[in-house]
ModelCIF file with pLDDT and N, C-alpha, C, O atoms, coordinates in Angstrom:
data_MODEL
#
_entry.id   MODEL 
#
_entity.id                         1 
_entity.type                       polymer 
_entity.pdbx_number_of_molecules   1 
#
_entity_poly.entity_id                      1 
_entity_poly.type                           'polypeptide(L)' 
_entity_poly.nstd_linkage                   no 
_entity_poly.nstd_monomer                   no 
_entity_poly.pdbx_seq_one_letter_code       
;(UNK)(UNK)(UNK)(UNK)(UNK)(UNK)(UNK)(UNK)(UNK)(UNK)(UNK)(UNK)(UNK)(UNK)(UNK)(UNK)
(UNK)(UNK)(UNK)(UNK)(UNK)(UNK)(UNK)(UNK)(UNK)(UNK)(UNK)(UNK)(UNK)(UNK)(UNK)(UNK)
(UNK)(UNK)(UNK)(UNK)(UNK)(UNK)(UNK)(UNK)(UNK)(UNK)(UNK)(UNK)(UNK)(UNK)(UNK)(UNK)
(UNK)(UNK)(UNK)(UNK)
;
_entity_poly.pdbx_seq_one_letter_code_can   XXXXXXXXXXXXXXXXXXXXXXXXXXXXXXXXXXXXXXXXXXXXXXXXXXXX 
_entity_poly.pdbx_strand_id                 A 
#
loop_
_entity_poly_seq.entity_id 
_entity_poly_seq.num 
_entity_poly_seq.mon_id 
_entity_poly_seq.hetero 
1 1  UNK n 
1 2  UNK n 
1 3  UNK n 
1 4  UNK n 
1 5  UNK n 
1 6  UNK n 
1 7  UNK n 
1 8  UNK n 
1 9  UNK n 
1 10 UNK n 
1 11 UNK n 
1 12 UNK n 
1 13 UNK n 
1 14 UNK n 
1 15 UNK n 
1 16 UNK n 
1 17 UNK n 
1 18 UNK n 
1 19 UNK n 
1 20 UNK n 
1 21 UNK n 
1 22 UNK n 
1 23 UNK n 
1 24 UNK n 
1 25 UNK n 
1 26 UNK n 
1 27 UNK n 
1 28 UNK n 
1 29 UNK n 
1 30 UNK n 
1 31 UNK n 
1 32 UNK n 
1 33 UNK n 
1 34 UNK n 
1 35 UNK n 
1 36 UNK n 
1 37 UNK n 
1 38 UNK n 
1 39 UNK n 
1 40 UNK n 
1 41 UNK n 
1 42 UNK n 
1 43 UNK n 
1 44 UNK n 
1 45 UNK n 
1 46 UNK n 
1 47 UNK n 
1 48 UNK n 
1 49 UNK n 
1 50 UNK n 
1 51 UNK n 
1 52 UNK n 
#
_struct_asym.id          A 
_struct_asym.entity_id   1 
#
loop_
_ma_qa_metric.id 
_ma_qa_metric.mode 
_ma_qa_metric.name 
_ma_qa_metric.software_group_id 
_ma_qa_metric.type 
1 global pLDDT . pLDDT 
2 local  pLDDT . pLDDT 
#
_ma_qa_metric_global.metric_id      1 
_ma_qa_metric_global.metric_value   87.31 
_ma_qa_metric_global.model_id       1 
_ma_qa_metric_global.ordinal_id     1 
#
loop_
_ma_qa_metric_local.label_asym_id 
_ma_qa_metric_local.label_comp_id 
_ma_qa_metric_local.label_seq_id 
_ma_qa_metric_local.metric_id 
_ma_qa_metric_local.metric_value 
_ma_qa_metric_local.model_id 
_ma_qa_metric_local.ordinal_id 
A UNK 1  2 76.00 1 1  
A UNK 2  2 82.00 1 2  
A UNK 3  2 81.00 1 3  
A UNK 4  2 85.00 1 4  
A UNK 5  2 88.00 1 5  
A UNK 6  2 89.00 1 6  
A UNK 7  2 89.00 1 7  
A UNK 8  2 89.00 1 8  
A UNK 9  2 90.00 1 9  
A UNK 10 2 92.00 1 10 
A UNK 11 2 90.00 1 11 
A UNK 12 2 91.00 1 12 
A UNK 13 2 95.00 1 13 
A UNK 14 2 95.00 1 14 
A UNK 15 2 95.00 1 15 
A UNK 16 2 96.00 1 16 
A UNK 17 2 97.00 1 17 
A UNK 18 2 97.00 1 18 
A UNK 19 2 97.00 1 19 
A UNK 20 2 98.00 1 20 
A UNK 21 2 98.00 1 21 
A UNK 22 2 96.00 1 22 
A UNK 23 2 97.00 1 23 
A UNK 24 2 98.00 1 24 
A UNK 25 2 96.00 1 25 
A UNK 26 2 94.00 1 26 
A UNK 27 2 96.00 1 27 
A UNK 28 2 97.00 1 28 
A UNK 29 2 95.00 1 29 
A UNK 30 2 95.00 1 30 
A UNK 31 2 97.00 1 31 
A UNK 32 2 97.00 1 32 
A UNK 33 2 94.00 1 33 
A UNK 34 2 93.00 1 34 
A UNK 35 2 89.00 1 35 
A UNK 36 2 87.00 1 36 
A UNK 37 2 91.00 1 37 
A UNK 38 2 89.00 1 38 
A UNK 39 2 87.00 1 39 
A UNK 40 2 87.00 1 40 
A UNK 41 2 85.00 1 41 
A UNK 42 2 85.00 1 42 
A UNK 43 2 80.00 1 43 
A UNK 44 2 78.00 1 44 
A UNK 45 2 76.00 1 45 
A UNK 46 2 75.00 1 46 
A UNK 47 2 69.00 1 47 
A UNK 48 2 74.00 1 48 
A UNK 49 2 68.00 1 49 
A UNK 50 2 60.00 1 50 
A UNK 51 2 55.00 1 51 
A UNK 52 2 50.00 1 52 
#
loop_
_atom_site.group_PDB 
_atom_site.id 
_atom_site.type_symbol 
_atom_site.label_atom_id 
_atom_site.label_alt_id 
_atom_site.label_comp_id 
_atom_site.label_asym_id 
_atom_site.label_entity_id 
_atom_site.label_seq_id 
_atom_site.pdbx_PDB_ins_code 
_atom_site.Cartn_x 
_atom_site.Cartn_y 
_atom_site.Cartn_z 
_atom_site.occupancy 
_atom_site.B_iso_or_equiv 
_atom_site.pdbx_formal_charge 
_atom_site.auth_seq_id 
_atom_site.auth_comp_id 
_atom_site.auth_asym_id 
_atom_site.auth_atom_id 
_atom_site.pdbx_PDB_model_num 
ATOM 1   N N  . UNK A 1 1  ? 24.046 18.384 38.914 1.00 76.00 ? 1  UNK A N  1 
ATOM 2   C CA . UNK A 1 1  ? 24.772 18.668 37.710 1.00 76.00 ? 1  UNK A CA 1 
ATOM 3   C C  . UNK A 1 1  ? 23.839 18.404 36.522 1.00 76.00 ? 1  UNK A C  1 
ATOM 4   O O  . UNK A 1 1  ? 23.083 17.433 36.521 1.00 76.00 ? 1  UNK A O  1 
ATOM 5   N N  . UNK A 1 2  ? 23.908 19.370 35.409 1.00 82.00 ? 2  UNK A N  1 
ATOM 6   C CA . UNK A 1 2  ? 22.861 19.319 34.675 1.00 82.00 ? 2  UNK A CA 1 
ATOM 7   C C  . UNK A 1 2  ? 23.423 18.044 33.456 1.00 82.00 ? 2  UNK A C  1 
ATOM 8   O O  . UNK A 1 2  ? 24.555 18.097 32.976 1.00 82.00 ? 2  UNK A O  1 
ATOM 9   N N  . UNK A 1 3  ? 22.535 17.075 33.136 1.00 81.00 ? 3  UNK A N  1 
ATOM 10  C CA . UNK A 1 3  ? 22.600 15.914 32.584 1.00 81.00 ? 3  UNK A CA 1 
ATOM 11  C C  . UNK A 1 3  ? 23.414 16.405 31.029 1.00 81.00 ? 3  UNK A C  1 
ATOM 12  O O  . UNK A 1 3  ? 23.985 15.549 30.352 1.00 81.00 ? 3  UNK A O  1 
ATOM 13  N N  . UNK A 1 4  ? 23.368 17.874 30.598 1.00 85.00 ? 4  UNK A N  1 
ATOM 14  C CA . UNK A 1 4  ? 24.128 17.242 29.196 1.00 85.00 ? 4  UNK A CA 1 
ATOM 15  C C  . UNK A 1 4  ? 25.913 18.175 29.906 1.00 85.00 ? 4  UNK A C  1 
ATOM 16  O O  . UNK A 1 4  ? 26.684 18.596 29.044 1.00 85.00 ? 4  UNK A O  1 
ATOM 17  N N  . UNK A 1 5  ? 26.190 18.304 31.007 1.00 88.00 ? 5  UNK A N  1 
ATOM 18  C CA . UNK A 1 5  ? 26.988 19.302 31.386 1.00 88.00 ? 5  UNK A CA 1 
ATOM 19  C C  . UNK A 1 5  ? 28.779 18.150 30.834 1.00 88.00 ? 5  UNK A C  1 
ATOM 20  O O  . UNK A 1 5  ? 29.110 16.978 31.013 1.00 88.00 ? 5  UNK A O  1 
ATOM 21  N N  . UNK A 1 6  ? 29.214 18.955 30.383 1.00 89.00 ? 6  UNK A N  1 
ATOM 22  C CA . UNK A 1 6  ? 30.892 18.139 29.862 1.00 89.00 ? 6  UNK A CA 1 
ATOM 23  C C  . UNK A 1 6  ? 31.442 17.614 31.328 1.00 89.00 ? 6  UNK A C  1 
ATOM 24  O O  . UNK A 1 6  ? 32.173 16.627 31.250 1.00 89.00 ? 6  UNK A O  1 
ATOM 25  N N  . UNK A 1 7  ? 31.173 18.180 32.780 1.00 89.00 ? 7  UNK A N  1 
ATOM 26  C CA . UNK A 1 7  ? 31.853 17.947 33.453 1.00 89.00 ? 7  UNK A CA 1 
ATOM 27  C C  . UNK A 1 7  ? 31.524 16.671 34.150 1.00 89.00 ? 7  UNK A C  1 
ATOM 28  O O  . UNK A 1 7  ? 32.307 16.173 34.958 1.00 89.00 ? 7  UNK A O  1 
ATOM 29  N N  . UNK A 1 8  ? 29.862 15.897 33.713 1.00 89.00 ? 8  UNK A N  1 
ATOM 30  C CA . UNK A 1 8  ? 30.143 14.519 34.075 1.00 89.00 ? 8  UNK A CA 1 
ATOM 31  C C  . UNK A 1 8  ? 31.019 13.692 33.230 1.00 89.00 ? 8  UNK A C  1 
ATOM 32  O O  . UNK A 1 8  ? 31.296 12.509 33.429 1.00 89.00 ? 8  UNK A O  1 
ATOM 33  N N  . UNK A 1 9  ? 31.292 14.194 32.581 1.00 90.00 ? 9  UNK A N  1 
ATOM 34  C CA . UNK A 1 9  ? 32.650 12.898 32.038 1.00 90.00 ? 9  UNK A CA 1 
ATOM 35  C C  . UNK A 1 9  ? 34.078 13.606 31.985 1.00 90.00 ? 9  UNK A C  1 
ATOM 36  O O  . UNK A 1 9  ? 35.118 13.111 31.551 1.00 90.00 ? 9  UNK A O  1 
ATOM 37  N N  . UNK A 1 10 ? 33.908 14.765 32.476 1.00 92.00 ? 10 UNK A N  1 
ATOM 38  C CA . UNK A 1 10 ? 35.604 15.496 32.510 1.00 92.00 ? 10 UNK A CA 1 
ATOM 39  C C  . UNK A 1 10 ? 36.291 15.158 34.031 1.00 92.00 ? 10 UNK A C  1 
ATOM 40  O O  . UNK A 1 10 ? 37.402 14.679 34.259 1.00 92.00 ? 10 UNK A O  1 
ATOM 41  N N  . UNK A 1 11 ? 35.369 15.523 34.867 1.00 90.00 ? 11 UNK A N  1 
ATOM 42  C CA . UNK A 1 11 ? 35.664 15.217 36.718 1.00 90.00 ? 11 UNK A CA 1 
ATOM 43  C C  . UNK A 1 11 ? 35.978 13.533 36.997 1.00 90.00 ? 11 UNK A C  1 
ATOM 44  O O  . UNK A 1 11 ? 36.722 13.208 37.923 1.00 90.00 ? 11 UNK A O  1 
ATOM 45  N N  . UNK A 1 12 ? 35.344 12.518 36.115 1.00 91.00 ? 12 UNK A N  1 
ATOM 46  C CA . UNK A 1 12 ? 35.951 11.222 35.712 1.00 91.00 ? 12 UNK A CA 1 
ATOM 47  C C  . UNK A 1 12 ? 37.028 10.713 35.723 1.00 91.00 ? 12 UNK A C  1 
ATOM 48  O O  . UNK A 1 12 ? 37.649 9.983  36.494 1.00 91.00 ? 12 UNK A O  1 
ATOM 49  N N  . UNK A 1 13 ? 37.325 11.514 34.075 1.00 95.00 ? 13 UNK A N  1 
ATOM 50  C CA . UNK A 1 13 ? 37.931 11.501 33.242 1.00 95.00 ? 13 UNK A CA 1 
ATOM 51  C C  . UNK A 1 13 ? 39.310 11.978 34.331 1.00 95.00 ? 13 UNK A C  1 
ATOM 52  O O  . UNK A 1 13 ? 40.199 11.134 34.443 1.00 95.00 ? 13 UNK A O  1 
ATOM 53  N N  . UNK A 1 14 ? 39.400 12.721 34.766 1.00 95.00 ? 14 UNK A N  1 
ATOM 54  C CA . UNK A 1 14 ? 40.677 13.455 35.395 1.00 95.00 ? 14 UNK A CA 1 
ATOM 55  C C  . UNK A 1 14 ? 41.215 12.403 36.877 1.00 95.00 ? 14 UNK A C  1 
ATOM 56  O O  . UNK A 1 14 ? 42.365 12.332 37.312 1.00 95.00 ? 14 UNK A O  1 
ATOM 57  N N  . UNK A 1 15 ? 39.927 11.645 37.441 1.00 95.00 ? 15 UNK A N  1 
ATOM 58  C CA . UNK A 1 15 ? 40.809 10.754 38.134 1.00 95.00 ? 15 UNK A CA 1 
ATOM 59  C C  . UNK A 1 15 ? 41.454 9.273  37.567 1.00 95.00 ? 15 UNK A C  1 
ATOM 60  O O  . UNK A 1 15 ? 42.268 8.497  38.068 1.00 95.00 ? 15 UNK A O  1 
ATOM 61  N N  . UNK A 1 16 ? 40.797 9.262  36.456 1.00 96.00 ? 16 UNK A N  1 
ATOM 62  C CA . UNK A 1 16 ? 41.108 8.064  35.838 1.00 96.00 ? 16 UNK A CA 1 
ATOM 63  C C  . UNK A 1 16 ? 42.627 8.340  34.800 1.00 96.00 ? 16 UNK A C  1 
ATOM 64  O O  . UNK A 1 16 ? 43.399 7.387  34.686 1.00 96.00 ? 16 UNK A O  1 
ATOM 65  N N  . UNK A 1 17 ? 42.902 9.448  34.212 1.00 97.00 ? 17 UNK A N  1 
ATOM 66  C CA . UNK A 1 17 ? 44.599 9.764  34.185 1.00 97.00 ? 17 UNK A CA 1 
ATOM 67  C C  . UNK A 1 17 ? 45.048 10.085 35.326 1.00 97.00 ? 17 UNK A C  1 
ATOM 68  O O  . UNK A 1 17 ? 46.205 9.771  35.044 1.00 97.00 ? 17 UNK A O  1 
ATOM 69  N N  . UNK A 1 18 ? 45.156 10.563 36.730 1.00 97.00 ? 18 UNK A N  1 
ATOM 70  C CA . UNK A 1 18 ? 45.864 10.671 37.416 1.00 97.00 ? 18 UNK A CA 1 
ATOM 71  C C  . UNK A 1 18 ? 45.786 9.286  37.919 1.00 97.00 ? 18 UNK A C  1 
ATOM 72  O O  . UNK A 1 18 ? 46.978 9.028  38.086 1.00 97.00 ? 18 UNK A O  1 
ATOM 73  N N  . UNK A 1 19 ? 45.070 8.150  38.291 1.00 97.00 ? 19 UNK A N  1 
ATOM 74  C CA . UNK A 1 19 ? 45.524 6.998  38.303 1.00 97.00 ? 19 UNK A CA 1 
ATOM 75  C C  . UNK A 1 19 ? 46.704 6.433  37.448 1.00 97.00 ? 19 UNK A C  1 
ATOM 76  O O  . UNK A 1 19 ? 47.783 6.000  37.854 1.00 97.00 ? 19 UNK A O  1 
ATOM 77  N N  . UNK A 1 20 ? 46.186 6.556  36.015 1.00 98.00 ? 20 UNK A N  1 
ATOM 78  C CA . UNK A 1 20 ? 46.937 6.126  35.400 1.00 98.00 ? 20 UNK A CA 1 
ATOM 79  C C  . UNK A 1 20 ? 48.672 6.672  35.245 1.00 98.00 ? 20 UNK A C  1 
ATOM 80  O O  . UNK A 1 20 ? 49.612 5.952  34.910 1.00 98.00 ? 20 UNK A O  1 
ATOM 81  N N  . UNK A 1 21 ? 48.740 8.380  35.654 1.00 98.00 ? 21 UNK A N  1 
ATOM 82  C CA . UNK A 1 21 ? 49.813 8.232  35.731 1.00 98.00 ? 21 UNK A CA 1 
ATOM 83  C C  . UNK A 1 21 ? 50.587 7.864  37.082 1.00 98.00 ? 21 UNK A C  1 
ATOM 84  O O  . UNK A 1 21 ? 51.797 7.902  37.309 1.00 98.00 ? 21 UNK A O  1 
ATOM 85  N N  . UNK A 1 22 ? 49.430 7.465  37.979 1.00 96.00 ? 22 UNK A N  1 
ATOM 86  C CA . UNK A 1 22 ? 50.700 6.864  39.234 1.00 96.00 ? 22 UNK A CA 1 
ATOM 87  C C  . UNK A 1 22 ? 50.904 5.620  38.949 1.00 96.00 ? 22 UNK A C  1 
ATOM 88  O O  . UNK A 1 22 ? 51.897 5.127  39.484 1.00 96.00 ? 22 UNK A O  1 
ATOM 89  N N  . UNK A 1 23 ? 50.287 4.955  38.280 1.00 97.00 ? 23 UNK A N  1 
ATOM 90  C CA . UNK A 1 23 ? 50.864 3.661  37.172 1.00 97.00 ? 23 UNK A CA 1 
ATOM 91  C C  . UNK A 1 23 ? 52.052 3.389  36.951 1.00 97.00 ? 23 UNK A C  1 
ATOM 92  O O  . UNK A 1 23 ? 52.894 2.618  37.412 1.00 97.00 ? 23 UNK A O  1 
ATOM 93  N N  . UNK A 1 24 ? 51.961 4.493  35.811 1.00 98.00 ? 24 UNK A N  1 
ATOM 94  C CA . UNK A 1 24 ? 52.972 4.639  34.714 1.00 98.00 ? 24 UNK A CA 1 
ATOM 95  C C  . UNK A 1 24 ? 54.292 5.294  36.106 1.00 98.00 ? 24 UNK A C  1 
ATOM 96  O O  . UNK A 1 24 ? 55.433 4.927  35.827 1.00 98.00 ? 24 UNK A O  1 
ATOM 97  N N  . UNK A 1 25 ? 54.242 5.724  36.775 1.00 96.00 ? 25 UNK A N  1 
ATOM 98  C CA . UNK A 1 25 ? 55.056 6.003  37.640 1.00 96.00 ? 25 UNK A CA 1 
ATOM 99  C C  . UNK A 1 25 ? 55.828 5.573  38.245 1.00 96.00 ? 25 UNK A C  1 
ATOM 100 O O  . UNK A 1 25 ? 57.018 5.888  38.291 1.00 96.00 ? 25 UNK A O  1 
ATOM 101 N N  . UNK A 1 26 ? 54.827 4.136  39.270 1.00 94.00 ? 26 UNK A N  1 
ATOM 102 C CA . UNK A 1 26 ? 55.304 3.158  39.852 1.00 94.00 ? 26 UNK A CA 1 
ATOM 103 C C  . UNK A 1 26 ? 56.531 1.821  38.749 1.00 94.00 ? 26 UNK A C  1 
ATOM 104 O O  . UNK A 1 26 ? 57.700 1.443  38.823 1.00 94.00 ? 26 UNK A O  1 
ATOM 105 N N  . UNK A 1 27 ? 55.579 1.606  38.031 1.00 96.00 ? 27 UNK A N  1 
ATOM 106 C CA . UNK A 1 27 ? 56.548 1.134  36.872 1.00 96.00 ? 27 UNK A CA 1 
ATOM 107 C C  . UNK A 1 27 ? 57.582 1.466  36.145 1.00 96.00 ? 27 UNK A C  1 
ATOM 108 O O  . UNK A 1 27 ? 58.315 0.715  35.502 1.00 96.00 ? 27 UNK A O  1 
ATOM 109 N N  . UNK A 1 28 ? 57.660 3.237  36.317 1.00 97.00 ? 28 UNK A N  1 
ATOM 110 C CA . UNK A 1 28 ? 58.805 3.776  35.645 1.00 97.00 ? 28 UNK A CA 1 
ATOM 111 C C  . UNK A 1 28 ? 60.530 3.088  36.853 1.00 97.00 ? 28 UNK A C  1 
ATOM 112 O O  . UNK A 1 28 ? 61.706 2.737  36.752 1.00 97.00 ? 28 UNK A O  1 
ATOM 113 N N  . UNK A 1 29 ? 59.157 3.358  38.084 1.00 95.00 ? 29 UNK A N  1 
ATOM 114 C CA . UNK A 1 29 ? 60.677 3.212  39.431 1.00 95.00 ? 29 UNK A CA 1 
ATOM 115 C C  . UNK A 1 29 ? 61.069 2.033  39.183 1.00 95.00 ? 29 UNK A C  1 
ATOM 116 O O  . UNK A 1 29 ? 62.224 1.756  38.859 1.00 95.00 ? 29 UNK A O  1 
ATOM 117 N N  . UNK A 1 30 ? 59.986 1.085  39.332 1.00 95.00 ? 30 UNK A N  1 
ATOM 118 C CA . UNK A 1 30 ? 60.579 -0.540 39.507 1.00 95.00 ? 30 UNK A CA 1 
ATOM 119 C C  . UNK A 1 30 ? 61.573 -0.763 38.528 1.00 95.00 ? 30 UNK A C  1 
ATOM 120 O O  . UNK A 1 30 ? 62.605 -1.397 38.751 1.00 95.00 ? 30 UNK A O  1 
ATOM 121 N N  . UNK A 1 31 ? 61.147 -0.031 36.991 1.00 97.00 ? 31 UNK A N  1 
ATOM 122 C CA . UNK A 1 31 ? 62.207 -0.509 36.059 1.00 97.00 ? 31 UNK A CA 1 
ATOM 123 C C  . UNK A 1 31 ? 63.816 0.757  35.821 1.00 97.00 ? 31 UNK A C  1 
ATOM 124 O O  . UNK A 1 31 ? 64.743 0.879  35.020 1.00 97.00 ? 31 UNK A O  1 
ATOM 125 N N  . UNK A 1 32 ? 63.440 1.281  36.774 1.00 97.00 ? 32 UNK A N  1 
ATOM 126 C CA . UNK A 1 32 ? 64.906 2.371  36.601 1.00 97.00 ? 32 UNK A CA 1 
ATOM 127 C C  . UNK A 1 32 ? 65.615 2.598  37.855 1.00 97.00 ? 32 UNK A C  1 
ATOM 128 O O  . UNK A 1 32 ? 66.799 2.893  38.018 1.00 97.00 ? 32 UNK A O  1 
ATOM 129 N N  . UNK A 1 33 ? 64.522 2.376  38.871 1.00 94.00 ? 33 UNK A N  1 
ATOM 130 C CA . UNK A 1 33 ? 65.603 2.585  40.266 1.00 94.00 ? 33 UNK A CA 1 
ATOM 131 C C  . UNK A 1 33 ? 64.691 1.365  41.291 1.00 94.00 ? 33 UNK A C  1 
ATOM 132 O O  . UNK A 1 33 ? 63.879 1.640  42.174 1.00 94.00 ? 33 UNK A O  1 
ATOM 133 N N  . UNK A 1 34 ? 64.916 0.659  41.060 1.00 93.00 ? 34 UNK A N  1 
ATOM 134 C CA . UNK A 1 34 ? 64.325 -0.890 42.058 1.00 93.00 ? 34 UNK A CA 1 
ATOM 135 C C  . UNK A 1 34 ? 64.938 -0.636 43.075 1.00 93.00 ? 34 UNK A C  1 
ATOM 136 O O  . UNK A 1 34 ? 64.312 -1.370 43.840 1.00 93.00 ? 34 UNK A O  1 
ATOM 137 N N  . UNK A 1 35 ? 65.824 -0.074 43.804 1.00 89.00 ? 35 UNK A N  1 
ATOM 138 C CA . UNK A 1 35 ? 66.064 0.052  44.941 1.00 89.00 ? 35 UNK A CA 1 
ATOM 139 C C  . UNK A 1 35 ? 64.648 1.259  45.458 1.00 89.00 ? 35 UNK A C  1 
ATOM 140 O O  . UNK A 1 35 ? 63.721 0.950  46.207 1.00 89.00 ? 35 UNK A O  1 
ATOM 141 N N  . UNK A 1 36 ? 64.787 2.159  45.028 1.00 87.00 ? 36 UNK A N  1 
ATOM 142 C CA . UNK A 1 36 ? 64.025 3.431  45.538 1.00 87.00 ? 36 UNK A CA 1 
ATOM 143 C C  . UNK A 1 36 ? 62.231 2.872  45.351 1.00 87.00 ? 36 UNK A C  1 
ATOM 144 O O  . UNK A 1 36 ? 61.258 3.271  45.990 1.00 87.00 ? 36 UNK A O  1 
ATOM 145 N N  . UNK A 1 37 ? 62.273 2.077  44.504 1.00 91.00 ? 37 UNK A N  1 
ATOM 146 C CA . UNK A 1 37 ? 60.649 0.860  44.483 1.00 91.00 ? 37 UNK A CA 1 
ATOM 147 C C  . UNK A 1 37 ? 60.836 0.461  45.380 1.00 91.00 ? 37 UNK A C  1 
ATOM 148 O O  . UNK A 1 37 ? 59.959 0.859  46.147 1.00 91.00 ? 37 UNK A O  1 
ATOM 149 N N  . UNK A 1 38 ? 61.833 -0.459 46.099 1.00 89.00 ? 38 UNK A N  1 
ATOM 150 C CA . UNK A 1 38 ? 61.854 -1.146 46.768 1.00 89.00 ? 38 UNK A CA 1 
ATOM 151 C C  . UNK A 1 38 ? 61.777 -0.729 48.218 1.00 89.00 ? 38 UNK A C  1 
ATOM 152 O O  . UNK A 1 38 ? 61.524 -1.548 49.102 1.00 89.00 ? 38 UNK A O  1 
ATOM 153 N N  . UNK A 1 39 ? 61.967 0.376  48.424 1.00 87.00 ? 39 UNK A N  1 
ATOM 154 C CA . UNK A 1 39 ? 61.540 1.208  49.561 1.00 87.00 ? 39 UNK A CA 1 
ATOM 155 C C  . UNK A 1 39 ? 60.312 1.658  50.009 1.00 87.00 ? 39 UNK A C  1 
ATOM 156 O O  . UNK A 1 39 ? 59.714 2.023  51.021 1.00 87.00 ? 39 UNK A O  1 
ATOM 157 N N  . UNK A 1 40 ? 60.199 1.484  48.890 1.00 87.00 ? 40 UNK A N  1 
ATOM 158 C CA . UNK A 1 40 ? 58.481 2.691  49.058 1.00 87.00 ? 40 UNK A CA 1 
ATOM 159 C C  . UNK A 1 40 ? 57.708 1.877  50.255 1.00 87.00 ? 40 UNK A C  1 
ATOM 160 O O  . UNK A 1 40 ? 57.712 0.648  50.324 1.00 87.00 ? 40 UNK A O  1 
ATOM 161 N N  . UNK A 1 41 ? 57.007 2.789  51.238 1.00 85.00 ? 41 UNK A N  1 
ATOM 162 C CA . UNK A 1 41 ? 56.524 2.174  52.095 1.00 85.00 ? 41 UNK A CA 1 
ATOM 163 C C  . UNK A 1 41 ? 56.773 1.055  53.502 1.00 85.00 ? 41 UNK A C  1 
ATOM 164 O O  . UNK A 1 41 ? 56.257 0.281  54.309 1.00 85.00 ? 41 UNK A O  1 
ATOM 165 N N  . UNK A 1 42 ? 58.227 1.832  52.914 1.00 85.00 ? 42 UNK A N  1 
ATOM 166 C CA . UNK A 1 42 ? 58.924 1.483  54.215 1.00 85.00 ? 42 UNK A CA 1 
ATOM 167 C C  . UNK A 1 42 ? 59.410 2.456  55.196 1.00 85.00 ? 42 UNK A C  1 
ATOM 168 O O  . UNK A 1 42 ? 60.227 2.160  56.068 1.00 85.00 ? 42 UNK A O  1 
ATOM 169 N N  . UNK A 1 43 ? 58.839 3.757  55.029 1.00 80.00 ? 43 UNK A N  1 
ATOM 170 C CA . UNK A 1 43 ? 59.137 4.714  55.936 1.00 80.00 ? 43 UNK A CA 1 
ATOM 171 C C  . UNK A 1 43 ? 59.980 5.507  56.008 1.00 80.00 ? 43 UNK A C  1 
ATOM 172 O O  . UNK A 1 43 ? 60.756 5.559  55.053 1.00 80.00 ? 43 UNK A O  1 
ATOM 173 N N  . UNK A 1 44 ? 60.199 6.527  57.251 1.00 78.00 ? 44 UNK A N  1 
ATOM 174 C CA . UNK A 1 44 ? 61.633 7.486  56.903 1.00 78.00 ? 44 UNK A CA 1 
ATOM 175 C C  . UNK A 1 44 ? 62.754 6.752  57.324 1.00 78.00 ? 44 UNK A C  1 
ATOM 176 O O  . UNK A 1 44 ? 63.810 7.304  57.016 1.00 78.00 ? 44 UNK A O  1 
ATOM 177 N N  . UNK A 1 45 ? 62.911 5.347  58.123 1.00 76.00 ? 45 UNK A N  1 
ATOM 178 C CA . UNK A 1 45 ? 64.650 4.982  58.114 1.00 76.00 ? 45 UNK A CA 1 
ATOM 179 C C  . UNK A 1 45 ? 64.572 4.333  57.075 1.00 76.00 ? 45 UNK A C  1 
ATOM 180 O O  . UNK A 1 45 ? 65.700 4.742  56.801 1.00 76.00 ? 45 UNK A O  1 
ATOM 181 N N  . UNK A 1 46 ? 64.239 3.497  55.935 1.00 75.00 ? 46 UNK A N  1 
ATOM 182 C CA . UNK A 1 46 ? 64.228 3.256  54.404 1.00 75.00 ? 46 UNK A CA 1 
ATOM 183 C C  . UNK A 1 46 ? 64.977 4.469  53.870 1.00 75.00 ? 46 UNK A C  1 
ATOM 184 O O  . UNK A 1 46 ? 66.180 4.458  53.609 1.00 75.00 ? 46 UNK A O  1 
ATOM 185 N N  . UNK A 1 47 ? 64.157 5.528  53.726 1.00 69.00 ? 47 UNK A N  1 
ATOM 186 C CA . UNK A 1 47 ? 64.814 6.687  53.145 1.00 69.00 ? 47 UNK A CA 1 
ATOM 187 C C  . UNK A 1 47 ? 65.973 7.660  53.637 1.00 69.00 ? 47 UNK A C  1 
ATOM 188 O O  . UNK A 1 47 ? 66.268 8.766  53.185 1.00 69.00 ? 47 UNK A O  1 
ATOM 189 N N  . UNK A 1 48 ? 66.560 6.938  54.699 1.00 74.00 ? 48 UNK A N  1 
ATOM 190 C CA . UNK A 1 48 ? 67.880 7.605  55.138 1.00 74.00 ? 48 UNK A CA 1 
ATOM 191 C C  . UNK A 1 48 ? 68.866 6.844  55.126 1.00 74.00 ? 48 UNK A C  1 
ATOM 192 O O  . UNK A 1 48 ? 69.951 7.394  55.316 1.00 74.00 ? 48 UNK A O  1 
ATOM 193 N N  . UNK A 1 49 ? 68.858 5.403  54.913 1.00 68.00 ? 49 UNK A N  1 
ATOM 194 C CA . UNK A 1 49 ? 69.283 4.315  54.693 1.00 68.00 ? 49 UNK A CA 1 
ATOM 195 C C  . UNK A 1 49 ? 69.809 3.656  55.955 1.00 68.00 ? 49 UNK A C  1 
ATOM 196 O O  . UNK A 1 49 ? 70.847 2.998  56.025 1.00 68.00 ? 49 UNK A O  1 
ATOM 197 N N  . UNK A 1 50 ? 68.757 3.978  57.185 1.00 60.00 ? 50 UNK A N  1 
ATOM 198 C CA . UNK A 1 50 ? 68.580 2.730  58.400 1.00 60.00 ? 50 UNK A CA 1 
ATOM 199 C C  . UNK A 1 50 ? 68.577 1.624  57.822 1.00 60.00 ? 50 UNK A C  1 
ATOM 200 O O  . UNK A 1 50 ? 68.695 1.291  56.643 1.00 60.00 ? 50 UNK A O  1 
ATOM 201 N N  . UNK A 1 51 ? 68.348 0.775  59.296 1.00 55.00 ? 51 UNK A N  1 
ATOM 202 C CA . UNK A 1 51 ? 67.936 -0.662 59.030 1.00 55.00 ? 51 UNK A CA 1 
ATOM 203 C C  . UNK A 1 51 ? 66.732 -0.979 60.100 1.00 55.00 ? 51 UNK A C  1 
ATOM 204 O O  . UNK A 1 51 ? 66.539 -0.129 60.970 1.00 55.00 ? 51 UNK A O  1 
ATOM 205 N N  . UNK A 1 52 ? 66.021 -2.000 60.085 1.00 50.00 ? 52 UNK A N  1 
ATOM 206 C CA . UNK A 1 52 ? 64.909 -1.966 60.728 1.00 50.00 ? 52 UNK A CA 1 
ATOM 207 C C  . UNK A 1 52 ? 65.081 -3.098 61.529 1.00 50.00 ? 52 UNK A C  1 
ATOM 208 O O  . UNK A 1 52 ? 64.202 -3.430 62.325 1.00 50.00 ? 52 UNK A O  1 
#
């Protein structure tokens, strides 16, 4: 990549907001649906409302 090219700091730049909005994401859940946070990563009987 040629040293003055925009796309070393745009190709960056683009994972560092999509981080940020799975951030802003995760935090949106915890503070509006803490149950559906509270699932995450607990699989598909979590999300059908099994029990484990």
């Amino acid at each position: 990549m040629a040293p003055d090219s925009p796309l070393r700091w745009i190709m960056p730049a683009v994972y560092f907001v999509a981080a940020g909005l799975g951030v802003t994401w995760g935090l949106a859940l915890r503070a509006n649906r803490p149950r559906v946070y509270a699932n995450i990563g607990r699989g598909a009987q979590a999300a059908v409302g099994g029990t484990e």
